[in-house]
C-alpha positions as YAML, in Angstrom:
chain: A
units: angstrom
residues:
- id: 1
  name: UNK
  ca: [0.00, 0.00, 0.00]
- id: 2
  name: UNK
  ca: [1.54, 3.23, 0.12]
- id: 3
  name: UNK
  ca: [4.12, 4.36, 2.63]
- id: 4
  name: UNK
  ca: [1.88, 5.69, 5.18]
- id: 5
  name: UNK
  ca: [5.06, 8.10, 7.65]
- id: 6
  name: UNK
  ca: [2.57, 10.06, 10.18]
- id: 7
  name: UNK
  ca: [5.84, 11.30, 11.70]
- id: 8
  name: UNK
  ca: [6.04, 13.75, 9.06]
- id: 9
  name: UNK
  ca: [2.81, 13.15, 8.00]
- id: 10
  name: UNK
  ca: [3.59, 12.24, 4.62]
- id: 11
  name: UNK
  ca: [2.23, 9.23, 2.21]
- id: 12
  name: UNK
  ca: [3.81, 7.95, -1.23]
- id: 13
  name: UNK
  ca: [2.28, 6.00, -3.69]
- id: 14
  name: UNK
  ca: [4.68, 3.95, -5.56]
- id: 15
  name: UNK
  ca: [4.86, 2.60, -8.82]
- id: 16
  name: UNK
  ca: [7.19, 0.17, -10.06]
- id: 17
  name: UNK
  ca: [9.96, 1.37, -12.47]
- id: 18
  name: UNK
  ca: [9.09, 4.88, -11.70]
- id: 19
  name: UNK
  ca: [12.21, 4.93, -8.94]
- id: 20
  name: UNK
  ca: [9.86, 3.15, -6.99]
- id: 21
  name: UNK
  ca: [13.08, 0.87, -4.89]
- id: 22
  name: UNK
  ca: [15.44, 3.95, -4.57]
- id: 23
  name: UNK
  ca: [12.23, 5.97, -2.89]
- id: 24
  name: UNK
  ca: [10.96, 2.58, -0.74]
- id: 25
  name: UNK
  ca: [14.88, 2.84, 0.69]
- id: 26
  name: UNK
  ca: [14.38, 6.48, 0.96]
- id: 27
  name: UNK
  ca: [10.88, 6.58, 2.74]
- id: 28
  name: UNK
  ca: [12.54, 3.62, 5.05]
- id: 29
  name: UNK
  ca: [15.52, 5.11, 6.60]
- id: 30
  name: UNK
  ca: [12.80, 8.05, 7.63]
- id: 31
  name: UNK
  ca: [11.37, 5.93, 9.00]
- id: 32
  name: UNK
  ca: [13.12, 3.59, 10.66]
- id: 33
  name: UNK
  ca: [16.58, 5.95, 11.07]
- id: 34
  name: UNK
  ca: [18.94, 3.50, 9.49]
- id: 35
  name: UNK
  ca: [19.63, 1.79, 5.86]
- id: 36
  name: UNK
  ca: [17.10, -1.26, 4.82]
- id: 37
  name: UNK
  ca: [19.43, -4.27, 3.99]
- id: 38
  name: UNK
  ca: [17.59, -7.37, 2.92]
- id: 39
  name: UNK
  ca: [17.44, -10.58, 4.83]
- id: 40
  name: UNK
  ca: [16.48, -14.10, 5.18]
- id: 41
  name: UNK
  ca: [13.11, -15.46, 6.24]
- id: 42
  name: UNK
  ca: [12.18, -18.86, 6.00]
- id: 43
  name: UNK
  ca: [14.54, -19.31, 3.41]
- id: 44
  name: UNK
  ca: [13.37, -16.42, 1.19]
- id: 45
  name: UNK
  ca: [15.09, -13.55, 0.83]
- id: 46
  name: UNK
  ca: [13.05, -10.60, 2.18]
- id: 47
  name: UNK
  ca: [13.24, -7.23, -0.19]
- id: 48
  name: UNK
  ca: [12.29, -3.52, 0.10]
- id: 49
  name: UNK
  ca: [9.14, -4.63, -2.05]
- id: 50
  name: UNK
  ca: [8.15, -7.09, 0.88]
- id: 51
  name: UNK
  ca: [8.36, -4.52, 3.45]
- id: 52
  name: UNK
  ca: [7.02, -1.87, 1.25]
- id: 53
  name: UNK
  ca: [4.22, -3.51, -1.43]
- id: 54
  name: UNK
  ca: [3.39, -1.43, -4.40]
- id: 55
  name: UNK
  ca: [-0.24, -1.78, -4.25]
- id: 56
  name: UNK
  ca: [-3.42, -1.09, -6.87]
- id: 57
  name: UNK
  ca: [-4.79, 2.37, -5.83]
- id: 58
  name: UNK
  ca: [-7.97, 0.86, -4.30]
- id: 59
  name: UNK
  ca: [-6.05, -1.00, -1.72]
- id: 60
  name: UNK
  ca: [-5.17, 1.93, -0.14]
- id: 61
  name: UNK
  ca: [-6.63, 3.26, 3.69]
- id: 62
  name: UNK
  ca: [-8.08, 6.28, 2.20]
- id: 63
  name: UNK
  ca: [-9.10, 7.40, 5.31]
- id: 64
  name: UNK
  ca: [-6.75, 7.26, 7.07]
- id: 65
  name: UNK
  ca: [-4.72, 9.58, 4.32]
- id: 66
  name: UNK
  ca: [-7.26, 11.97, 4.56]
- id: 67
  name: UNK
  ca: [-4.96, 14.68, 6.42]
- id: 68
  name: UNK
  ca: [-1.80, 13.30, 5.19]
- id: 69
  name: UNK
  ca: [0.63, 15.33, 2.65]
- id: 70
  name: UNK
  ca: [-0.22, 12.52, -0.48]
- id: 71
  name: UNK
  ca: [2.73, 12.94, -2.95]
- id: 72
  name: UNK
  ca: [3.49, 10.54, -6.03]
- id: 73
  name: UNK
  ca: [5.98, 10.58, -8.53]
- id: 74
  name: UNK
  ca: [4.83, 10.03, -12.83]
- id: 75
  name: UNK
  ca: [7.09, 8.79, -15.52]
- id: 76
  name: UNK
  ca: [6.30, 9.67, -19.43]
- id: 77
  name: UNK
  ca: [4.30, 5.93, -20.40]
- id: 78
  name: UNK
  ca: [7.08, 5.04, -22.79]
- id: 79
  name: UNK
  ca: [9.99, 5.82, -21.18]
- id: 80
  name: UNK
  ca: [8.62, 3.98, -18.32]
- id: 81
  name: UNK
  ca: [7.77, 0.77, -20.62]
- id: 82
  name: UNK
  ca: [11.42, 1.00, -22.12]
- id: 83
  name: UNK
  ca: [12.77, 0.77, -18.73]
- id: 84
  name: UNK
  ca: [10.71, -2.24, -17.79]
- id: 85
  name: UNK
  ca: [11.60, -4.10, -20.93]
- id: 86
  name: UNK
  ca: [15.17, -2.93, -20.10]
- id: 87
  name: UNK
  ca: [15.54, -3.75, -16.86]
- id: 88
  name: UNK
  ca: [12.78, -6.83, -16.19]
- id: 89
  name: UNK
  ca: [13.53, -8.32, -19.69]
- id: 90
  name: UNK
  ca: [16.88, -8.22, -20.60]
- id: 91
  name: UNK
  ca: [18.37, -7.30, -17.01]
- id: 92
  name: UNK
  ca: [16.51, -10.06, -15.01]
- id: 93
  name: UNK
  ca: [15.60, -12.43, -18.17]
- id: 94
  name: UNK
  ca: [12.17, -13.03, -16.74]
- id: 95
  name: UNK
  ca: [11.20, -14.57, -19.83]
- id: 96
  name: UNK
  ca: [13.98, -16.43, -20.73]
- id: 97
  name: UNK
  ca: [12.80, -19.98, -21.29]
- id: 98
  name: UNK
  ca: [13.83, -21.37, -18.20]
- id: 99
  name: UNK
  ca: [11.24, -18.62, -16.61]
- id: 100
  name: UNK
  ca: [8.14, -18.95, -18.85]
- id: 101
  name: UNK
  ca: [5.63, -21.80, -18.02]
- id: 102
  name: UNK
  ca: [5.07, -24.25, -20.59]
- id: 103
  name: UNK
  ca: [1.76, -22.39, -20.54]
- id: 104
  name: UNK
  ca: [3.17, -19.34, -21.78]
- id: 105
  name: UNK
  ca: [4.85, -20.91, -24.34]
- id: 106
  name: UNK
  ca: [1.89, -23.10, -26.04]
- id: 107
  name: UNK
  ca: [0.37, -19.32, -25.80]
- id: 108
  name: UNK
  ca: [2.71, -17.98, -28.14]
- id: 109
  name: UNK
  ca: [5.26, -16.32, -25.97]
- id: 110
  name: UNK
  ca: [8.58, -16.08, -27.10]
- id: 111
  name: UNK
  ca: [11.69, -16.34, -25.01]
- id: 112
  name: UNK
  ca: [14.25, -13.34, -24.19]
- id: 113
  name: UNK
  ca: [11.83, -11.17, -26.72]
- id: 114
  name: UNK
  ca: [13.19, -8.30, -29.35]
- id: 115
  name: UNK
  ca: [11.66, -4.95, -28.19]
- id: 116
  name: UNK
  ca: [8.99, -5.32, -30.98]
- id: 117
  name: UNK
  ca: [8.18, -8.88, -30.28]
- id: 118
  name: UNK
  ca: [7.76, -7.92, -26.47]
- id: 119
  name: UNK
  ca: [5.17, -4.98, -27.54]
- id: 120
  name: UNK
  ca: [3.82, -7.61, -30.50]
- id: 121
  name: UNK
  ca: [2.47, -9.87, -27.58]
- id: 122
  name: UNK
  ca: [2.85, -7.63, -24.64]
- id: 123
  name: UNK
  ca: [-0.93, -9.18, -23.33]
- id: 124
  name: UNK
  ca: [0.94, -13.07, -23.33]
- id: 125
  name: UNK
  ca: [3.61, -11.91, -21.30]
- id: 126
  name: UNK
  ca: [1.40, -9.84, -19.00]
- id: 127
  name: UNK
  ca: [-1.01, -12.84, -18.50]
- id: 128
  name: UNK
  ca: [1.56, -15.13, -17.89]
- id: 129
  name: UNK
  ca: [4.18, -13.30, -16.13]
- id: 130
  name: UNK
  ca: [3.42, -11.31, -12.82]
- id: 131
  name: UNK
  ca: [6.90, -9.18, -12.48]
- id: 132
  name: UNK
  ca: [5.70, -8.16, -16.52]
- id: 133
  name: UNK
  ca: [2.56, -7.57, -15.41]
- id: 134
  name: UNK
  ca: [3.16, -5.44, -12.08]
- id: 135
  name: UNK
  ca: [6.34, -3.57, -14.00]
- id: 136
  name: UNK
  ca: [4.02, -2.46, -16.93]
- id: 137
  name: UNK
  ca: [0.53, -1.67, -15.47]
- id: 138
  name: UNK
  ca: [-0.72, 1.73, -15.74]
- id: 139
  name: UNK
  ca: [0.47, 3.41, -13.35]
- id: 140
  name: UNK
  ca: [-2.99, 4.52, -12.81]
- id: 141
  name: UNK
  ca: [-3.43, 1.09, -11.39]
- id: 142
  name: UNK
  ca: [-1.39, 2.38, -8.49]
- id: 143
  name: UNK
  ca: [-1.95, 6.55, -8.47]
- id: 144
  name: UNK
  ca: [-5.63, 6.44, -9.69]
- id: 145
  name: UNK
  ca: [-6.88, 8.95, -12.07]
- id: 146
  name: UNK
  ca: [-7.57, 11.93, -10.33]
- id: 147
  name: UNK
  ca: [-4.28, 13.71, -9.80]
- id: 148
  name: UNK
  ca: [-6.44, 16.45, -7.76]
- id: 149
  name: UNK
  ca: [-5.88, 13.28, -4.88]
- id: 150
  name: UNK
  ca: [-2.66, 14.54, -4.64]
- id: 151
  name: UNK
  ca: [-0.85, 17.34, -2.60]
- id: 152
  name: UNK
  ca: [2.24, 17.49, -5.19]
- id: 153
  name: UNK
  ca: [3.00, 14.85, -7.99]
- id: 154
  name: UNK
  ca: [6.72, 15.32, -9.20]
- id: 155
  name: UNK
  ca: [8.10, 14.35, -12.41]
- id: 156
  name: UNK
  ca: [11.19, 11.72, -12.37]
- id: 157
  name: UNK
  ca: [13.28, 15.00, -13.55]
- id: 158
  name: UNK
  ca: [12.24, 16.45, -9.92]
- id: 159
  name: UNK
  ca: [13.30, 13.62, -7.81]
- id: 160
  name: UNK
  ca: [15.81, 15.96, -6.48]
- id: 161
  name: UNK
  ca: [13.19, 18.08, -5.42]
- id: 162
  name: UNK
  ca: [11.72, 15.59, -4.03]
- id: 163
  name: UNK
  ca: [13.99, 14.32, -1.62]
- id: 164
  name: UNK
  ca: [14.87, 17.85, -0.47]
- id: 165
  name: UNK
  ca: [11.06, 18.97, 0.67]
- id: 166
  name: UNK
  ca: [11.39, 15.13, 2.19]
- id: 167
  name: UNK
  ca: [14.76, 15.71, 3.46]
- id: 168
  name: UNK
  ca: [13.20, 19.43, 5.32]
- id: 169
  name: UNK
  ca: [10.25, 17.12, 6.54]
- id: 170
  name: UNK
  ca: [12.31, 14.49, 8.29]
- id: 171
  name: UNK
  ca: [15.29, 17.32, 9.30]
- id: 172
  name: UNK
  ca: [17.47, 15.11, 8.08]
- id: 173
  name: UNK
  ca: [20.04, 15.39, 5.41]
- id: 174
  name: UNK
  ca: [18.86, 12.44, 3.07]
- id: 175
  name: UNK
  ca: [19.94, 11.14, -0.52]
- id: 176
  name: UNK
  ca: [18.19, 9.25, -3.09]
- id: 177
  name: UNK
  ca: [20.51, 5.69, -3.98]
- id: 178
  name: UNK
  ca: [20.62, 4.09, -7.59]
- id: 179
  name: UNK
  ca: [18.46, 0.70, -7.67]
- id: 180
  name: UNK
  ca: [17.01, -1.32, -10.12]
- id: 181
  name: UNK
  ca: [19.64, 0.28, -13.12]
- id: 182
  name: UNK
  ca: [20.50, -2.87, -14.50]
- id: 183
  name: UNK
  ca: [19.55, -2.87, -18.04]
- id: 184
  name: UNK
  ca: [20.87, -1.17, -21.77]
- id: 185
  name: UNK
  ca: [19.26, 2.26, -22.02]
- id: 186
  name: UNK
  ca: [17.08, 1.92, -24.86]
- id: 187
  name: UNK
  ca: [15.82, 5.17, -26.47]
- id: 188
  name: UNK
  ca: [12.18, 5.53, -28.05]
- id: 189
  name: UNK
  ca: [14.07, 5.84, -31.26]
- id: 190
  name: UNK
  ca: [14.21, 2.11, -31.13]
- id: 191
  name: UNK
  ca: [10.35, 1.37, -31.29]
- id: 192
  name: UNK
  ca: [8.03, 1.26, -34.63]
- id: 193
  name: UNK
  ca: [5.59, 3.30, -35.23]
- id: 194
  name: UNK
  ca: [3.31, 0.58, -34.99]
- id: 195
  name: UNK
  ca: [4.72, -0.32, -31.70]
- id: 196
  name: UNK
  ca: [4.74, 3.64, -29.81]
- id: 197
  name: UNK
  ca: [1.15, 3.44, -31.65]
- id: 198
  name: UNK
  ca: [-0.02, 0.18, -29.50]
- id: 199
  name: UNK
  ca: [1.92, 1.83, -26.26]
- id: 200
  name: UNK
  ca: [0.50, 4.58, -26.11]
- id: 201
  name: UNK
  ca: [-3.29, 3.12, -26.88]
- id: 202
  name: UNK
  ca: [-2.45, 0.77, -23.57]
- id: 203
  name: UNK
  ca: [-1.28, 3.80, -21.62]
- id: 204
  name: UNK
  ca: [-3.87, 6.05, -22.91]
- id: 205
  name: UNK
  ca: [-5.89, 6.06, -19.37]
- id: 206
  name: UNK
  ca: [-2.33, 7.37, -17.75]
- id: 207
  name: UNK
  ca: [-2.27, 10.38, -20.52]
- id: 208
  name: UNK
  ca: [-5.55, 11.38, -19.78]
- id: 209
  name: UNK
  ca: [-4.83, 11.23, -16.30]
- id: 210
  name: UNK
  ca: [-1.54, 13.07, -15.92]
- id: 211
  name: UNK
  ca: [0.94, 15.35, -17.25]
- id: 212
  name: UNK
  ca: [4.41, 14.13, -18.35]
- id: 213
  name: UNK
  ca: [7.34, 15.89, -19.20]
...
């Protein structure tokens, strides 16, 4: 859900691949005073994202936000696709072949897709894949689509900004760490026509929704 800190009384929604991990460590060492380092339990390995869910909208405890500063941070739709094909795709291989079901494969999914192959049959690998399907959801699955909700969205060009109105909050000098960078930076110049077309149609509630620079 989102990071509810009624110290400073101050909630985040976050949304994957929109520096969604480097913010969870962020909103945690507010929190807690100290860094997040992951650890064991039951034999799993526990992550920021277990200690800090990214959540559909609905989930939330409206409520209990009512009085809260309710900031969020948007990411242009493509750019924000590119980096989950990037970084999900190619970074983690989460559909190489060893990672797709049999399912997904009598479905028509390909392994380790091209760019165009992974927009081609984007709704295969969404349906059977739930990292692909978190990673590329609207991200008014997880703000909503009334950006009037919020006290102050900021652009990913204003996470600086960000953490300093956080960082005069918490009166604490904080800074925002690199995660989740592992990936090729791939430029819109790379898609089709055809493919920015079929993006943009999928993202279309997120356009009407919010502003991106």
């Amino acid at each position: 859900m989102a990071i509810i800190i009624d110290k400073i009384n101050l909630s985040y929604f976050p949304v994957p691949k929109v520096a969604c991990t480097s913010l969870k460590h962020v909103f945690y060492f507010i929190e807690n005073e100290r860094e997040f380092h992951p650890s064991t339990k039951n034999g799993m390995v526990f992550h920021i994202h277990n200690y800090y869910p990214s959540v559909p909208f609905q989930n939330n405890p409206h409520d209990r936000l009512r009085h809260h500063h309710r900031v969020c941070v948007v990411r242009d739709p493509i750019r924000r696709f590119l980096s989950s094909y990037s970084n999900r795709v190619c970074f983690h291989k989460e559909l190489s072949e060893k990672r797709l079901s049999p399912n997904a494969i009598s479905a028509g999914a390909e392994p380790d897709p091209d760019l165009e192959v992974f927009v081609e049959k984007l709704e295969i690998y969404r349906e059977h894949s739930k990292s692909i399907r978190d990673h590329t959801a609207p991200q008014v699955s997880y703000l909503g689509s009334d950006k009037d909700y919020y006290s102050k969205i900021y652009q990913m060009s204003e996470l600086d900004d960000l953490v300093l109105d956080l960082s005069a909050r918490a009166g604490s000098d904080l800074e925002l760490p690199h995660k989740q960078a592992g990936g090729p930076k791939i430029s819109a110049d790379s898609l089709s026509s055809n493919a920015i077309e079929k993006i943009k149609k999928f993202y279309d509630e997120d356009y009407q929704s919010y502003d991106f620079l």
